[in-house]
Each structure stands twice: as C-alpha cells, then as structure tokens.
PAGUSE-400702 format. One record per residue: x, y, z of N, C-alpha, C in turn. Coordinates in steps of 0.2 Angstrom, whole numbers, padded with zeros to 4 digits, always signed. Atoms other than C-alpha are relative to their C-alpha. Layout:
XYZXYZXYZ;...
! end
This chain:
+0000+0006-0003+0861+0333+0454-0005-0001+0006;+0007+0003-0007+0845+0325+0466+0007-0002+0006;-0002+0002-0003+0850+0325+0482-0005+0000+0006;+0003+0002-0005+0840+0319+0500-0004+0007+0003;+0003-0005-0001+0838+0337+0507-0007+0002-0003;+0007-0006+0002+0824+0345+0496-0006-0007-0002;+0009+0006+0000+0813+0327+0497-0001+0000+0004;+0001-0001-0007+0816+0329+0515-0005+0005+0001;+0003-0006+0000+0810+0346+0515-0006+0001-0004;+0007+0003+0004+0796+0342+0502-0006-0004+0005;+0003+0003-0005+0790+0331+0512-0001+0003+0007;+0002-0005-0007+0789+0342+0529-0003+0003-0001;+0006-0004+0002+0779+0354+0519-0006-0002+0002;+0004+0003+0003+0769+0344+0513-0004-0002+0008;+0004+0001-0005+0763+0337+0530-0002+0006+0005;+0003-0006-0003+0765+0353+0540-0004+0004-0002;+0004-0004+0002+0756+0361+0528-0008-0002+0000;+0006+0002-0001+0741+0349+0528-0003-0002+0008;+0002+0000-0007+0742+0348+0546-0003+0006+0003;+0001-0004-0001+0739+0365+0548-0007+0003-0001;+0007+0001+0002+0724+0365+0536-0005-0003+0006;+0007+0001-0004+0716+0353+0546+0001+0003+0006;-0002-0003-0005+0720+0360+0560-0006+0008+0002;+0005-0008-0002+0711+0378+0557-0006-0001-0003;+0007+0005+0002+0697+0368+0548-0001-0003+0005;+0003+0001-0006+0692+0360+0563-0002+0003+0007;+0002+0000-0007+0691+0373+0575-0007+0002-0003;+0007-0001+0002+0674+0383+0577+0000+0004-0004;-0002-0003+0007+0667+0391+0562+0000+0008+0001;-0001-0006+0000+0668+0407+0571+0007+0004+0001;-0008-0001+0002+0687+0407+0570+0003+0000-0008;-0002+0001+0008+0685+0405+0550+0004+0004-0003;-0002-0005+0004+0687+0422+0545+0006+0004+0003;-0005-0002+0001+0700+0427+0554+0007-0004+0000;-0007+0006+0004+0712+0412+0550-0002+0001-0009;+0001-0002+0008+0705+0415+0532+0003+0007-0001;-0006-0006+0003+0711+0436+0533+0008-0002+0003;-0006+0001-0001+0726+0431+0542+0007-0004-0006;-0003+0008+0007+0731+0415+0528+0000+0004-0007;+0000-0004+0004+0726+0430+0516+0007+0002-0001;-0005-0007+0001+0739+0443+0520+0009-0007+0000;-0006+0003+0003+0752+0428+0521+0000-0002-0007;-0002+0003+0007+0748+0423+0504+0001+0006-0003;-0003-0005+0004+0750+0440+0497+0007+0001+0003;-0010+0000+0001+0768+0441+0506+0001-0004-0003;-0004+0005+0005+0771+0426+0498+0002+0001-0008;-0001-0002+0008+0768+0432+0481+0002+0004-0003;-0007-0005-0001+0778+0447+0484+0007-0003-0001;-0008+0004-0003+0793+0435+0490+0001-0003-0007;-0002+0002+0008+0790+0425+0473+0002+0005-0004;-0002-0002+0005+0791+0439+0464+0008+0004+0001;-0005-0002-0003+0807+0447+0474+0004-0004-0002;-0005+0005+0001+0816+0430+0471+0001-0005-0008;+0001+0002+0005+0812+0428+0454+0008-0001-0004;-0005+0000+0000+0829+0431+0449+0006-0004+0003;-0005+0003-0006+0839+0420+0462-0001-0006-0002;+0001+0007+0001+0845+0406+0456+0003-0004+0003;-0005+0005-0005+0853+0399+0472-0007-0004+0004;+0006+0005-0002+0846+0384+0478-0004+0003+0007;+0003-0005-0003+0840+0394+0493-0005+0004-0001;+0004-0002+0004+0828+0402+0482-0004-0005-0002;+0003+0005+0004+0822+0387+0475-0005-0003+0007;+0002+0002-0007+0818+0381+0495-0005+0005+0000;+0004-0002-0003+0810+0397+0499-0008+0000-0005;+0005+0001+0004+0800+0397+0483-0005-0004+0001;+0002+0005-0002+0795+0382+0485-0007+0001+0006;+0006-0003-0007+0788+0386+0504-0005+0005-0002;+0003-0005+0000+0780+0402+0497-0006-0003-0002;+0009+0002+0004+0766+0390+0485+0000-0005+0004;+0005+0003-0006+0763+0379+0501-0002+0003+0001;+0004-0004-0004+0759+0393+0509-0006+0004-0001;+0004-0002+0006+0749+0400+0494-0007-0004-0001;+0007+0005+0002+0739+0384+0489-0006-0002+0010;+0003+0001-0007+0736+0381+0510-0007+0006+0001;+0007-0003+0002+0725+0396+0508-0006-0001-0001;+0006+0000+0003+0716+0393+0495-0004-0008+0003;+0005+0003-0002+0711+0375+0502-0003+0003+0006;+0004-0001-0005+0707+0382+0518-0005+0008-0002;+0005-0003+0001+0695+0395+0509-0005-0005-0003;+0003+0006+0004+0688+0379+0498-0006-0004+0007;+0001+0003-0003+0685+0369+0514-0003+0004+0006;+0002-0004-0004+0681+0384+0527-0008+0003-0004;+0007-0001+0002+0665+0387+0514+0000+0006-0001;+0001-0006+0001+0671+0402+0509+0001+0003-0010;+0000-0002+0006+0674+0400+0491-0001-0008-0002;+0002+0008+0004+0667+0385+0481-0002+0002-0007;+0003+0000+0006+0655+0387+0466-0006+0003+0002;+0008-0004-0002+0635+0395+0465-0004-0006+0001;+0006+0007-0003+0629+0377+0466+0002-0002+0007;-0001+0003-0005+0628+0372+0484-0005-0007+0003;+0005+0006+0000+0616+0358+0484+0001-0006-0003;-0003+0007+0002+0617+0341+0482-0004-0003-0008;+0001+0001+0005+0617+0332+0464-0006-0005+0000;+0006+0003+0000+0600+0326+0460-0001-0006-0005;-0001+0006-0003+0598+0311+0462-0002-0005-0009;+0001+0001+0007+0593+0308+0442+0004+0000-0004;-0007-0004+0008+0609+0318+0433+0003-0005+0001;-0006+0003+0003+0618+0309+0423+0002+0004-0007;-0004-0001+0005+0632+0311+0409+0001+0009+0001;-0002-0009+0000+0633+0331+0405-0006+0003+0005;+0004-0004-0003+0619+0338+0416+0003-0001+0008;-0005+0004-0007+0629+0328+0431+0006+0001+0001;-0010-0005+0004+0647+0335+0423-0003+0008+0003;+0002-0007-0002+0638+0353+0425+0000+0002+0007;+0004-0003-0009+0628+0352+0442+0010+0001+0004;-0008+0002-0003+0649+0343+0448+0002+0008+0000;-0001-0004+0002+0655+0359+0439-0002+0005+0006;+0001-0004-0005+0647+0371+0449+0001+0002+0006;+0000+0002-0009+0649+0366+0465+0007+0001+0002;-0006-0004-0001+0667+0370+0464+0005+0006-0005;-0003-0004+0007+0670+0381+0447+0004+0008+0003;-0002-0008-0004+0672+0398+0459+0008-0003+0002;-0004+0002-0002+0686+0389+0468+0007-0001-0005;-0008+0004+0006+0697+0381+0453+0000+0007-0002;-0002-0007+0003+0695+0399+0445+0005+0001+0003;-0005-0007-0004+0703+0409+0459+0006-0005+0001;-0005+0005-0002+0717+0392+0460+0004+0003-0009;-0004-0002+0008+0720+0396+0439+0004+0007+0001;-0001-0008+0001+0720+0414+0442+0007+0001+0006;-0009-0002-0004+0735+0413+0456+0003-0003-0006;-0004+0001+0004+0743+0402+0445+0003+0004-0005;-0001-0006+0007+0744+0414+0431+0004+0005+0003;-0006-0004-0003+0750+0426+0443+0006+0000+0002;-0003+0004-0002+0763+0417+0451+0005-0001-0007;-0004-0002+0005+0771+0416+0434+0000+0006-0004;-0001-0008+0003+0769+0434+0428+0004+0001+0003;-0006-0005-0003+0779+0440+0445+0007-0004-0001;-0008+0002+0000+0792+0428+0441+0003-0002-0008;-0002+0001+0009+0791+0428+0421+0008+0004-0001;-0008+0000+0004+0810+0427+0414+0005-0001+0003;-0008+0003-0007+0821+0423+0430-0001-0007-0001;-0004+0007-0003+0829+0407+0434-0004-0002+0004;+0001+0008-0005+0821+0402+0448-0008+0001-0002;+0006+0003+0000+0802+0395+0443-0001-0005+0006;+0002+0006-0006+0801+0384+0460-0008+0002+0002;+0005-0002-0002+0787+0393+0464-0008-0002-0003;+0007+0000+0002+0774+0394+0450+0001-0007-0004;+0002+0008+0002+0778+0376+0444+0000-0004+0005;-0001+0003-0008+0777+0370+0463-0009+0001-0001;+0012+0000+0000+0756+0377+0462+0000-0003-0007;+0004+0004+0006+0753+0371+0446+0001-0004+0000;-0001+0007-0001+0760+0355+0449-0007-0003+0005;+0004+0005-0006+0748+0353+0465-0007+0003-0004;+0006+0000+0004+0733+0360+0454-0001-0002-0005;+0001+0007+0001+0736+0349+0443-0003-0006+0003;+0002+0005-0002+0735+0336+0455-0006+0000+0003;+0006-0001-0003+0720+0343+0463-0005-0003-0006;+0003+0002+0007+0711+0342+0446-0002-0007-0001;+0000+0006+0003+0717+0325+0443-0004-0006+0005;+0002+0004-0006+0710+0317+0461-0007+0001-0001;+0008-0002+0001+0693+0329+0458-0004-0005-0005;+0002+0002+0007+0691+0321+0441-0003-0008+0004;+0001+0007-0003+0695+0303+0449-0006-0002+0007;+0006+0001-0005+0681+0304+0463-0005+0001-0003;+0003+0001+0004+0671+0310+0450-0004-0006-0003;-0003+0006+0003+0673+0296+0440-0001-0007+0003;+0000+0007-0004+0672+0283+0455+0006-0002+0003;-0005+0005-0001+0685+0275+0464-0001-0005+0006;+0001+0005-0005+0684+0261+0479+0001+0005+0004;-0003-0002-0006+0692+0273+0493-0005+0010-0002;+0004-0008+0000+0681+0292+0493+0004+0004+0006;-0003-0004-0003+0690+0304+0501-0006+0005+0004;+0005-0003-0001+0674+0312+0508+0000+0005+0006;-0002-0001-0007+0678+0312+0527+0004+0007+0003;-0001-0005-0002+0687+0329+0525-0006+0005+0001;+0003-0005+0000+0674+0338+0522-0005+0003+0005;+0004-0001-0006+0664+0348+0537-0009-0002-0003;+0009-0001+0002+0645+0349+0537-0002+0004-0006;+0000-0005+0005+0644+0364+0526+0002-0001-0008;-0002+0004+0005+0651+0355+0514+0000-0007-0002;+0001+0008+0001+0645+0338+0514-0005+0001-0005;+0002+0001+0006+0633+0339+0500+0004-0002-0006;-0006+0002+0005+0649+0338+0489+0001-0007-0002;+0000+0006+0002+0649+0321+0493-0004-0006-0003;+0005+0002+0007+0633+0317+0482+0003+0000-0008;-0004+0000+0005+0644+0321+0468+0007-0007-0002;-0005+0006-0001+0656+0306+0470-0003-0008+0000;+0002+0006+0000+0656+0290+0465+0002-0006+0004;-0001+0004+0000+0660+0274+0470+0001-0007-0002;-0002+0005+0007+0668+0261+0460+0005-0004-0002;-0005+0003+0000+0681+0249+0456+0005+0002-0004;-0006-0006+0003+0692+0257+0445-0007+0005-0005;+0003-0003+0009+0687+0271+0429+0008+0002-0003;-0005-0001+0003+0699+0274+0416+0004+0004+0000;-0002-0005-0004+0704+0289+0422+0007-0001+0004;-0009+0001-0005+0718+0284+0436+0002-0004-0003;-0007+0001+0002+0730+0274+0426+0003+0004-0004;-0003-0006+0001+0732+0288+0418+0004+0007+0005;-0001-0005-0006+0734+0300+0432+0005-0003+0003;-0007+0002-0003+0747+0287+0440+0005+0001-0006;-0005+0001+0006+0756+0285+0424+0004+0009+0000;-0003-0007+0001+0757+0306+0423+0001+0003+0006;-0003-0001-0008+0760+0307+0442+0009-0003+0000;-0009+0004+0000+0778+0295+0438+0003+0005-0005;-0003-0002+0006+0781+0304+0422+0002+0008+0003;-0002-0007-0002+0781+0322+0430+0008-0001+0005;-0004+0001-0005+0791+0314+0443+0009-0001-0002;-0007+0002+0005+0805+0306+0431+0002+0008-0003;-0001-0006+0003+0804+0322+0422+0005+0004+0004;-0004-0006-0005+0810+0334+0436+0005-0002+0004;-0006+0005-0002+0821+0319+0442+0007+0002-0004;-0005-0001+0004+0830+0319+0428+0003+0008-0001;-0004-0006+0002+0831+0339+0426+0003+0000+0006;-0005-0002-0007+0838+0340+0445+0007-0004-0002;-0007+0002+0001+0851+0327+0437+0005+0003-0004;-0003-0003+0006+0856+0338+0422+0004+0006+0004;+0001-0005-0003+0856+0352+0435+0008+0000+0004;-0007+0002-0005+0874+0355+0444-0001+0002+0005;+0002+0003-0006+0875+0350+0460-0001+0005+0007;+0001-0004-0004+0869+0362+0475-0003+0009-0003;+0002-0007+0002+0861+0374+0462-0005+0002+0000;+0006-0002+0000+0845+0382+0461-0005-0006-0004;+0003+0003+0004+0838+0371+0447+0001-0007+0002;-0001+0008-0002+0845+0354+0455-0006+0002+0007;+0004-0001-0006+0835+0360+0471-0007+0000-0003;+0008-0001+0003+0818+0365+0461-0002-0006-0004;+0003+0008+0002+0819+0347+0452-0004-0004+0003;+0001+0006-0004+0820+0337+0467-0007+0001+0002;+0007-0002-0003+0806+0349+0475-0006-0005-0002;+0006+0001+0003+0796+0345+0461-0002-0006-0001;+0000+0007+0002+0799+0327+0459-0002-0001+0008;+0004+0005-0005+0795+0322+0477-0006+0003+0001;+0008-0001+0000+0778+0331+0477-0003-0003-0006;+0006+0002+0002+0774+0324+0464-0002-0007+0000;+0002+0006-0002+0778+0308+0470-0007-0002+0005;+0005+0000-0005+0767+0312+0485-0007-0001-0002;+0006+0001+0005+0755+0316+0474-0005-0006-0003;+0002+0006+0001+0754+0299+0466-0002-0005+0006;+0001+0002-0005+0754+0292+0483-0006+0000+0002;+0009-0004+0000+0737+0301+0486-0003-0004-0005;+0003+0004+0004+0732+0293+0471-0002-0007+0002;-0001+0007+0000+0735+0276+0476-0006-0001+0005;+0003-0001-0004+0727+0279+0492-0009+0000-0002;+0006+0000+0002+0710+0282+0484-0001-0007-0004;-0001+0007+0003+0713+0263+0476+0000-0006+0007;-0004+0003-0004+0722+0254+0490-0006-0001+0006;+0003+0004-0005+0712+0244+0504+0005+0005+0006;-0002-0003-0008+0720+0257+0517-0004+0009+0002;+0002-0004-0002+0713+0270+0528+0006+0006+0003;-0005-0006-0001+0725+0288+0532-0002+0005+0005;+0002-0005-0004+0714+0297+0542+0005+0002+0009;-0004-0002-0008+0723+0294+0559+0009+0003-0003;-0008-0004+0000+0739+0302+0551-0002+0007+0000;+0001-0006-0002+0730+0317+0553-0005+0002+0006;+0004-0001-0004+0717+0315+0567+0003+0006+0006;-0002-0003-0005+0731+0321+0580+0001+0006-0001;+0000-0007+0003+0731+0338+0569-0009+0004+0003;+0006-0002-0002+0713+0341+0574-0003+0002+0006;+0001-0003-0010+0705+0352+0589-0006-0006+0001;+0003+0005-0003+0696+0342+0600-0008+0001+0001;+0006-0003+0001+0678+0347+0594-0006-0004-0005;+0004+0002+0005+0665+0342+0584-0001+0001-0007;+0000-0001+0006+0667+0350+0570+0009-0004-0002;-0007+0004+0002+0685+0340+0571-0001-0007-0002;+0002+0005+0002+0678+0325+0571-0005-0002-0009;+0004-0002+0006+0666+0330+0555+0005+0002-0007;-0004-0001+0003+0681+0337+0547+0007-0007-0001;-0004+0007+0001+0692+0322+0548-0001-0007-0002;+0001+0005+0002+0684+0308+0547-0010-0001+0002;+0006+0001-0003+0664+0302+0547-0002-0009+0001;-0001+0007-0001+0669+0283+0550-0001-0004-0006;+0000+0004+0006+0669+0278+0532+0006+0001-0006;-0004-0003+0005+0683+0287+0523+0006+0000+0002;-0008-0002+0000+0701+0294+0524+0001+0005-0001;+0000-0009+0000+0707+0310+0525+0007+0001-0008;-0006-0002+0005+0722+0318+0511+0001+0005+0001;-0005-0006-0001+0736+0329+0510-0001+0007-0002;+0002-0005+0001+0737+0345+0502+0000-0002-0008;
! end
C-alpha cells in the first residue's frame, strides 16, 4: 500500500542530495580531492550497507537502501562535475560534426563516466542478488536511466539547456548540446518517466502495508516522478536555478557552477 512517508522522504533526498553536490562543487577546486576521497569511502560503506541488508525485507531496509544509492550516485556526479572522471575527449565539438562523427566526439566526452555509473550498477545488484529488499540497486539504475534519458535529450536539443551547472572545466560540454524546440526523443522519455512511475505505484499497492516492498515502490515511484519533473523543466518556459543558488559558497566558482545567466540548474 503507497503511503506519504517514503515520497516525503524521496523527496528530501533528492534535494539534500543535490544540495550538497552543488554545494562541494562550488567551493575551490583545491577542496576537490578531498570531498572526492572522503564521498569515496562513504560510497564504499554504502555498498557494504547494501549488501549487509540485502536480506531485510522490513520497510526500514527499503528507506536505508534507498539513502545508501543517493549517497552512492552523489558521488559519482561529484566526480563527473569535479572533472575528475568524464571521458578522453575533453574538448569542444567541432564546429563541422554532424550525425555519427558528432554521436562519437558526444560519446567521448563522457563515455568514462557512464562506465564506472554501469559498473556500480551491476554491483549494486550482485551484493544484493536474491534477497527481498532491491530498494537499492533499482533506486541507481532508475536515476541512471534518467541521467541517460536527459544526456540523450540535450543532445538532441531542447528549448531550456541545462548548461549553467557546469564549472569552467567543464564548459566545453556545452558545445555538444543543442537547442531546439522539441526532438522526438522527450515524449518518449516523459511517457517512460509516468510508466515507471505507475509501475512502482501500483507494485507499492500490491504490496501490504508498512512492508519493505510497499516502501521500495513508493521510493521508486516518486523519483521517478521527480525525474519527469526534470524533464519537463528542460521544455517549460521556467528557470530553477535559484532553488539551488542558496546551496552554493559564496565564490566564483559558485557562481560558474550554478548559473551563467542563461540556463537553469537540475537535481541529482
């Protein structure tokens, strides 16, 4: 049975979690490395804790799970965005590429990143292959889907460019994106953003009431609403960045990282 609690709590991830990113993304970049090993050794307890409560099919389990792959994927973007893992191309899309050569250069430029984002996934369901609670490793792969489905659609084009997170070091990335009024792409992505969401809806309803798997539905049905949310956001005639401005140090590279007066900022 869906109940308020674990959308509550979905949602307070969700933003303490991206508050936090930007938050250690804007200080100096001589702070990188060690909120990079420190964010480390939490995602390996994390992935400990997953596999320790693999077994636990009390909704309690399903919560901490849950929390464990915020704290897991938080990471990995603040190694993405910290310029410490992307891809071998770091240079902007020239100015020529189209079709597949401009699919490639794209490729590149974050292919390293998406790896090591597959590569937890996959482990993530090895430490918890055959127990009850999966809250965990269908919590990351649900938001690496989404990550995929956003990367595709700026690709692609859309009116609204998410660009404005990215620091200096990372502003070349923004050659790679389009601008555009729709592509075929996002009604698709919205469509599979409500369908996962119904889906985990209805399994939290099948699910009897205050149990691990009614908990790990709702989880995964309000992320992924969040999700679509996000999506919309890169359509919508609305800017977002001042819902995180107040998460960023008072620095120049905050300002760089937040917003560079044309775009909008996004969640995790």
């Amino acid at each position: 049975m869906v109940s308020i609690p674990p959308l509550l709590f979905a949602l307070l991830m969700w933003f303490i979690g991206t508050a936090a990113v930007v938050w250690l993304d804007s200080r100096p970049a001589a702070t990188f490395r060690t909120s990079l090993t420190l964010a480390g050794l939490v995602a390996i307890a994390a992935v400990a804790l997953v596999g320790s409560i693999a077994d636990d099919a009390s909704a309690g389990a399903a919560y901490t799970g849950f929390a464990a792959a915020i704290l897991i994927w938080g990471w990995h973007e603040m190694s993405f965005l910290m310029g410490a893992v992307a891809g071998p191309r770091r240079t902007e899309c020239p100015p020529d590429a189209t079709g597949w050569p401009r699919f490639r250069a794209a490729t590149a430029t974050v292919i390293h990143h998406e790896l090591a984002i597959a590569a937890t996934a996959i482990l993530l369901f090895a430490v918890s292959w055959g127990g009850p609670n999966q809250a965990a490793p269908l919590t990351f792969l649900l938001l690496f889907v989404l990550r995929l489905s956003a990367k595709f659609n700026l690709y692609l084009g859309v009116p609204n460019l998410s660009d404005e997170v990215f620091p200096a070091h990372l502003a070349y990335l923004k050659s790679y994106f389009r601008k555009r009024r729709l592509n075929a792409l996002f009604p698709v992505s919205i469509l599979a953003s409500g369908a996962i969401a119904a889906w985990a809806w209805t399994a939290a309803e099948a699910a009897p009431a205050g149990s691990g798997a009614a908990a790990a539905g709702t989880l995964l049905a309000g992320l992924a609403v969040l999700g679509l949310v996000e999506h919309l956001f890169l359509v919508l005639p609305m800017r977002d960045a001042r819902l995180w401005r107040w998460a960023a140090s008072s620095t120049r590279a905050a300002q760089a990282a937040i917003t560079d007066g044309r775009g909008r900022s996004h969640g995790l």
